[in-house]
C-alpha positions, 0 to 999 in steps of 0.5 A, spaced: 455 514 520 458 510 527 463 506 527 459 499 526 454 500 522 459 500 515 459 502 508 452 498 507 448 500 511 445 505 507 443 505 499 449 507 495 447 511 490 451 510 483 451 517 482 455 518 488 461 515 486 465 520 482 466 514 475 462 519 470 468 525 471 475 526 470 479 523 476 484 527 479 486 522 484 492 519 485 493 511 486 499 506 487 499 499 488 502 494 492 505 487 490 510 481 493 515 477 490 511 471 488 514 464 490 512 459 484 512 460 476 505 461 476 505 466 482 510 469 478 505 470 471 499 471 475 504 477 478 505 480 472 499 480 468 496 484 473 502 489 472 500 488 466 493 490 467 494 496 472 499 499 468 494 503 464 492 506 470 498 510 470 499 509 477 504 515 482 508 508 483 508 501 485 511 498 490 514 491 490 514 488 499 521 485 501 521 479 505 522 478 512 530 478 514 531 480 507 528 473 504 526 476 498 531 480 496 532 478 489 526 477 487 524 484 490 529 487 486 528 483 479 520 485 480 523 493 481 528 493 476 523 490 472 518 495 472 521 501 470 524 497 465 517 495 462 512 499 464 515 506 465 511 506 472 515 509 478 516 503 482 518 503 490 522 498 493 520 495 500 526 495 504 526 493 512 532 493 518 530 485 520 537 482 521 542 486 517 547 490 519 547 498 517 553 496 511 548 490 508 542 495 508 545 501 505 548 496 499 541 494 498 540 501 496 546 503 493 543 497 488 538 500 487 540 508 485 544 504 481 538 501 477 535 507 477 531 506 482 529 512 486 523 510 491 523 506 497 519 505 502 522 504 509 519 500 514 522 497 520 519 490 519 517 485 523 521 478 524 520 471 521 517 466 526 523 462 527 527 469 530 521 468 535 516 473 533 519 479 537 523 485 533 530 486 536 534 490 532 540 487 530 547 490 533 550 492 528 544 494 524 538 500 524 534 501 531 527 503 526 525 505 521 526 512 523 534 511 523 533 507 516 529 513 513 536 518 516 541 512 513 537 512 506 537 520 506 545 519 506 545 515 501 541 519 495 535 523 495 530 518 495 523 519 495 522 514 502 515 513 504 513 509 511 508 507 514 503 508 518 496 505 523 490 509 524 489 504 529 496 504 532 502 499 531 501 493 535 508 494 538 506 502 541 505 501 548 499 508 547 496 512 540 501 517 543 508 513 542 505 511 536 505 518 533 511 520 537 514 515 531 511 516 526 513 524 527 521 521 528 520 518 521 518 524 518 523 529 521 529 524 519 526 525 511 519 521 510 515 524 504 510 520 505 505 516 510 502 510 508 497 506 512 496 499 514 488 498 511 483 499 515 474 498 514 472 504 518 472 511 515 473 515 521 478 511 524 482 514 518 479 521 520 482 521 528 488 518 526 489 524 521 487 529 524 491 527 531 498 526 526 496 534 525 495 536 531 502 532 533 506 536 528 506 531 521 506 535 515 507 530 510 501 526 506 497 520 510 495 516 504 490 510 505 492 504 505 486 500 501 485 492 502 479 489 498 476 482 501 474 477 498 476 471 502 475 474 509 477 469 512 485 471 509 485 479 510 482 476 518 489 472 518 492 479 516 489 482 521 490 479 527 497 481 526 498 488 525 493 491 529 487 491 524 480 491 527 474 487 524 468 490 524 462 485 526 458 488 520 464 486 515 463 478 518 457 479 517 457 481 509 461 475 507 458 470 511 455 464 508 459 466 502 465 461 503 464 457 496 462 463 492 466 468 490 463 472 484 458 474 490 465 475 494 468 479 490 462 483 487 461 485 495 469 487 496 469 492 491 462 495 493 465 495 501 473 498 498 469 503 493 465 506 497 470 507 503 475 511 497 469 515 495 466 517 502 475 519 504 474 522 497 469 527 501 473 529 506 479 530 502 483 525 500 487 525 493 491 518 494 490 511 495 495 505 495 492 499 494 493 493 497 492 487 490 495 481 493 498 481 486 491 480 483 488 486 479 482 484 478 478 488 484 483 494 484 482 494 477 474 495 478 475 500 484 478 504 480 474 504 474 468 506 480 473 512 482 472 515 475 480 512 473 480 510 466 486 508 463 491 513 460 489 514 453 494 514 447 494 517 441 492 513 434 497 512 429 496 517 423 493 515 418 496 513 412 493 517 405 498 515 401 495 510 395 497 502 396 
């Protein structure tokens, strides 16, 4: 299908989606520290909610110069606690020194905590909008997945840009980065979300052709509000397609209709990335569960069924 015309261009058969067999596929799922009490309660009801799914992890994102440290850790600590479910910690190199970095990660090995996800970040406004590594500080990410590495045996996951990092001068530095990660100790690549498919696909057939051997996971966004995800992507490189603006046009006072869209658009991407051999998606819920939760039952994830208490048969 060529870029542009989407996922809807043609019927969507329900028999294509894979819901009515057992799923074999893999799923984590993104959160951020909330700001308020009722951000915090709609943020737990979520994990709450997905739970049941029995994600490979959740990850929890970590404010720009470290803003949100402590909520990042309490949500972590919090989750493994509670749920069980692997929980990731985002961790970035924005205004700190290496011996403030490598203390947050020995926090986190102490409390049990044995996944990051290292990422070089990107400066709050006030800083000027501009990463400059700070002095005494890890340059990238590269250098911070090494210093990770020296800490513990972490399992590091870093990101990836089907359509290169806003900052990459070409795809080829970009994909030079990417491989400096990997070779200092990734496990794991995750994308930045992205609505075509084949952007994708050549960015993961370029990643192996440049020596990356490791998983690229999918970075899955659902829309809803269009106008948001627009915001987001201005800022890190993602491209919208005419044909999306065009599926939530006139939409803006109904968001039934604009959910009911988002989790046809995401569920048919998984299922299209599926066919060419996809096993793991990350999904980006901006800490709601409701269209994640949908998606995944239309992949065929159900939740985890637990055994029913014995019976009884003793006389009351």
């Amino acid at each position: 299908m060529p870029p542009d015309t989407g996922p809807l261009s043609a019927a969507v058969a329900i028999s294509e989606f894979p819901a009515r067999r057992p799923s074999k596929l893999a799923v984590s799922f993104e959160f951020f520290p909330p700001r308020t009490e009722a951000m915090a309660q709609t943020l737990w009801s979520s994990v709450e909610r997905l739970e049941p799914l029995r994600p490979a992890f959740m990850s929890v994102t970590y404010g720009a110069g470290g803003s949100t440290r402590q909520r990042t850790h309490e949500i972590v600590v919090r989750i493994k606690r509670e749920t069980g479910i692997e929980p990731a910690a985002h961790l970035t190199c924005v205004a700190a020194t290496r011996s403030e970095i490598d203390e947050v990660a020995r926090a986190y090995w102490a409390a049990g905590i044995r996944h990051i996800v290292a990422l070089r970040g990107d400066p709050p406004p006030e800083m000027g909008g501009k990463y400059v590594p700070h002095p005494q500080g890890y340059a990238n990410a590269a250098a911070l997945v090494g210093g990770l590495k020296r800490i513990g045996d972490f399992q590091i996951s870093v990101a990836c840009y089907p359509e290169r990092h806003p900052d990459s001068p070409d795809d080829d530095a970009d994909l030079d980065n990417l491989r400096r990660k990997v070779d200092a100790g990734a496990d794991r690549c995750i994308t930045q979300f992205f609505f075509e498919v084949d952007d994708f696909l050549r960015f993961r057939d370029r990643a192996a052709a440049a020596g990356v051997r490791v998983p690229i996971v999918p970075g899955i966004m659902p829309v809803s509000n269009f106008s948001q995800v627009a915001r987001f992507a201005s800022t890190c490189g993602a491209r919208v397609p005419p044909w999306l603006a065009a599926l939530f046009e006139g939409l803006d006072d109904d968001l039934d209709t604009r959910r009911m869209i988002a989790a046809t658009v995401a569920g048919d991407m998984c299922r299209r990335l599926e066919s060419e051999g996809v096993s793991a998606f990350h999904f980006y819920t901006l800490n709601r569960a409701d269209l994640t939760y949908a998606i995944c039952h239309l992949l065929g994830i159900r939740p985890a069924t637990r055994p029913r208490p014995e019976q009884s048969h003793e006389p009351r």
